[in-house]
C-alpha positions as CSV (number, residue, x, y, z in Angstrom):
1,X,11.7,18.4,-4.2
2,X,11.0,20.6,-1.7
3,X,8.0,19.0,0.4
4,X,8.6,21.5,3.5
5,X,7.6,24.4,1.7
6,X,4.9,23.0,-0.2
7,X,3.6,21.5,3.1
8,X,3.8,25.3,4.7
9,X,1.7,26.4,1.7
10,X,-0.8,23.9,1.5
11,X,-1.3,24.3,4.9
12,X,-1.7,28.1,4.8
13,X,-4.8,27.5,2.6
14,X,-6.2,24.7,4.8
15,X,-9.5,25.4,6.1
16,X,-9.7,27.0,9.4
17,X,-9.5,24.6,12.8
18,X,-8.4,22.3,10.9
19,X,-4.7,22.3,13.0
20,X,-6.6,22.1,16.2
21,X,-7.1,18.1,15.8
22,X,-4.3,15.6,16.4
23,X,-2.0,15.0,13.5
24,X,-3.5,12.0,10.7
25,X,0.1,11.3,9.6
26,X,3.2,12.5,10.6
27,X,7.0,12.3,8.7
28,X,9.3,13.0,10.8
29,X,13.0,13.5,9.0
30,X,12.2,10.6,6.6
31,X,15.0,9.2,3.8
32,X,14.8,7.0,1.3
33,X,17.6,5.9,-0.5
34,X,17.8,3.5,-3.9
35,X,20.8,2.1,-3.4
36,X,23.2,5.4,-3.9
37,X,20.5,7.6,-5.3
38,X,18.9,9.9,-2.4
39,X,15.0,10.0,-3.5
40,X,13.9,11.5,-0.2
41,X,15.8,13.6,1.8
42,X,14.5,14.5,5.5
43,X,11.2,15.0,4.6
44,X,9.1,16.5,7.8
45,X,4.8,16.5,7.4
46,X,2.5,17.1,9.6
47,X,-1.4,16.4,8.1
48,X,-3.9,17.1,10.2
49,X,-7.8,15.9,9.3
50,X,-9.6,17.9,7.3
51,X,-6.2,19.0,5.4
52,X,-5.6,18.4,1.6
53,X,-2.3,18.2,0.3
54,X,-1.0,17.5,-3.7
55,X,2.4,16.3,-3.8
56,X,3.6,17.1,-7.5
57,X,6.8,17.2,-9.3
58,X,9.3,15.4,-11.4
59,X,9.6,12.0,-12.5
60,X,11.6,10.2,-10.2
61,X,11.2,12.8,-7.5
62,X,9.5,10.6,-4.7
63,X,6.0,11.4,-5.3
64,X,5.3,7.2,-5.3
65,X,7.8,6.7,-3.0
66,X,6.0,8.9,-0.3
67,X,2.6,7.6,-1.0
68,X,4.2,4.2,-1.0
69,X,5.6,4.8,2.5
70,X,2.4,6.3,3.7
71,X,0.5,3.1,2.7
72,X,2.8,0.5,4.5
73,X,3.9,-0.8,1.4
74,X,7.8,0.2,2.1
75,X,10.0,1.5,5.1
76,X,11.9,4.4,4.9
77,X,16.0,4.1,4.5
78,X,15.9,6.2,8.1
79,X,12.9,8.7,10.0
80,X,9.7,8.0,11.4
81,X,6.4,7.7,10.3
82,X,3.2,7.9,12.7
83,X,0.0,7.0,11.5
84,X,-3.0,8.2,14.3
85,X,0.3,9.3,16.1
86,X,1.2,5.1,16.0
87,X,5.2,4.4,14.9
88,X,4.8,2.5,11.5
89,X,7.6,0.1,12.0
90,X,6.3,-2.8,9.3
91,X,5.1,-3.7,6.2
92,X,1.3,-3.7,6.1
93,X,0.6,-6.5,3.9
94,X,-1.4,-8.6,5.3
95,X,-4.5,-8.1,4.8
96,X,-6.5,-9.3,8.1
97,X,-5.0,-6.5,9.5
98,X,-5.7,-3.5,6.4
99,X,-4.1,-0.2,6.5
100,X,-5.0,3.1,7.7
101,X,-4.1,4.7,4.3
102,X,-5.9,3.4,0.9
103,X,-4.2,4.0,-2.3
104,X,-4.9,3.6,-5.9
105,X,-2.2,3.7,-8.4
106,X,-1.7,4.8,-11.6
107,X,0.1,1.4,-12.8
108,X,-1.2,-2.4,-11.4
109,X,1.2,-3.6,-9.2
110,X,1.3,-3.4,-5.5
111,X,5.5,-4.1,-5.2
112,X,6.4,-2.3,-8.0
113,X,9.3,-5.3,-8.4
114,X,6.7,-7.5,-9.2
115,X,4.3,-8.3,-12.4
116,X,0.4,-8.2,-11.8
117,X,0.5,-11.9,-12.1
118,X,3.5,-11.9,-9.2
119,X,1.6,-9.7,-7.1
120,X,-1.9,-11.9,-7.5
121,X,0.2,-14.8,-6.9
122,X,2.0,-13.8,-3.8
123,X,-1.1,-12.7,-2.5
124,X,-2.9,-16.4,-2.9
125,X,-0.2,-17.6,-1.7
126,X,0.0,-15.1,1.3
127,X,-3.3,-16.2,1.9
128,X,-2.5,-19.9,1.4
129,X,-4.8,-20.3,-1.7
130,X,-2.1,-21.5,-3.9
């Protein structure tokens, strides 16, 4: 998938000043790797506010995987990511301390490893209710 381009041409049609603010995200050569399968493959983005940007293609292409990364929901194998031009080194769930990007998925789990009860169970538990 080739997010470069498609970056270039959604930003060709973005509306005008909308490059003059400071980045909202930034992906600088970012990987991800499932085990030997290469999903993402040093992705750069730049989004700046006001910018809209559909990321489509192919089961299996790393649609999820970027919006998962985005979130704070999973690190990349290798490359940065800067939220508000901040490193995103971590995992962002806990909640006390919410992220900067909201998602809502197509399919109920937050870890995609886990069931719906998993997920509603490590979160009481996270948060000491169980």
């Amino acid at each position: 998938m080739d997010l470069n381009r498609s970056a270039e041409a959604a930003r060709a049609g973005a509306a005008l000043g909308a490059g003059a603010a400071p980045p909202v995200a930034e992906l600088g050569g970012l990987s991800m790797a499932w085990g030997e399968r290469l999903v993402l493959n040093q992705v750069d983005l730049t989004l700046h506010p006001g910018e809209r940007l559909a990321v489509v293609g192919p089961s299996g292409a790393g649609k999820s995987t970027i919006l998962r990364i985005l979130a704070g929901l999973q690190l990349p194998t290798s490359g940065e990511l800067r939220i508000h031009g901040v490193p995103q080194t971590y995992l962002r769930l806990d909640q006390r301390q919410p992220p900067d990007v909201r998602l809502v998925f197509q399919n109920p789990a937050l870890l995609a490893s886990l069931t719906v009860c998993e997920n509603v169970g490590f979160l009481l538990y996270r948060h000491g209710q169980l």
